[in-house]
N, C-alpha and C positions, 0 to 999 in steps of 0.2 A: 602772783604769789606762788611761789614754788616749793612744797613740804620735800624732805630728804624722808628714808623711807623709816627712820625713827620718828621724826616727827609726825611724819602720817598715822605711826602706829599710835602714836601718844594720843591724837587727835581722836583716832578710833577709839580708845580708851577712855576719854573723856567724852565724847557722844555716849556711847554705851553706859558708861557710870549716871548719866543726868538722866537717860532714859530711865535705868532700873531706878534712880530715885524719884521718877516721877510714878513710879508704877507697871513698869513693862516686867512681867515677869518671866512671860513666853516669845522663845528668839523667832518662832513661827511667827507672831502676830505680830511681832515688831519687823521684820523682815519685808511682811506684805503690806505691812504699810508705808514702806520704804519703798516697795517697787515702783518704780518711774511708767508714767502714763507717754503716748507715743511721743510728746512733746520733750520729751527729757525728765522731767520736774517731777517731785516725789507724789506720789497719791496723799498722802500728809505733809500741807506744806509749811506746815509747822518747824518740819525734819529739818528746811534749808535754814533758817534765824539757829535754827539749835548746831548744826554742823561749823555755821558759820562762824558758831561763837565756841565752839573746841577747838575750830584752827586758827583763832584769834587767841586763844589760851595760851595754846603751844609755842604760838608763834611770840609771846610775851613772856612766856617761862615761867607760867604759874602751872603748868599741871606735872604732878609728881604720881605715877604710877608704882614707886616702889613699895614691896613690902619689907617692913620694919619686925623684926623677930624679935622677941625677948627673950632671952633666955633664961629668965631668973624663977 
């Protein structure tokens, strides 16, 4: 599976979005639990099921990152 570099941004957009709704409020502490152990694989391997399913989003065309203005 190969993301074009809007989709990967989308995907980062929709990882990051399910983090802060799960409660990541600090990009530090979300970061370092992100860092990869010598193996490749995140120290939280919770990160890979959650990544896998933003570029399964993107990849299906449900994630919409736009903002919507109101003017009224």
């Amino acid at each position: 599976m190969q993301l074009n570099s809007q989709q990967a941004y989308l995907a980062m957009w929709a990882f990051l979005d399910k983090q802060y709704a799960l409660g990541w409020r600090n990009l530090g502490g979300l970061l370092g639990s992100m860092s990869t152990l010598t193996d490749g694989t995140p120290m939280d391997q919770a990160f890979v099921a959650d990544w896998q399913a933003a570029v399964e989003a993107v990849l299906a065309g449900k994630v919409d990152a736009r903002v919507i203005l109101n003017n009224e």
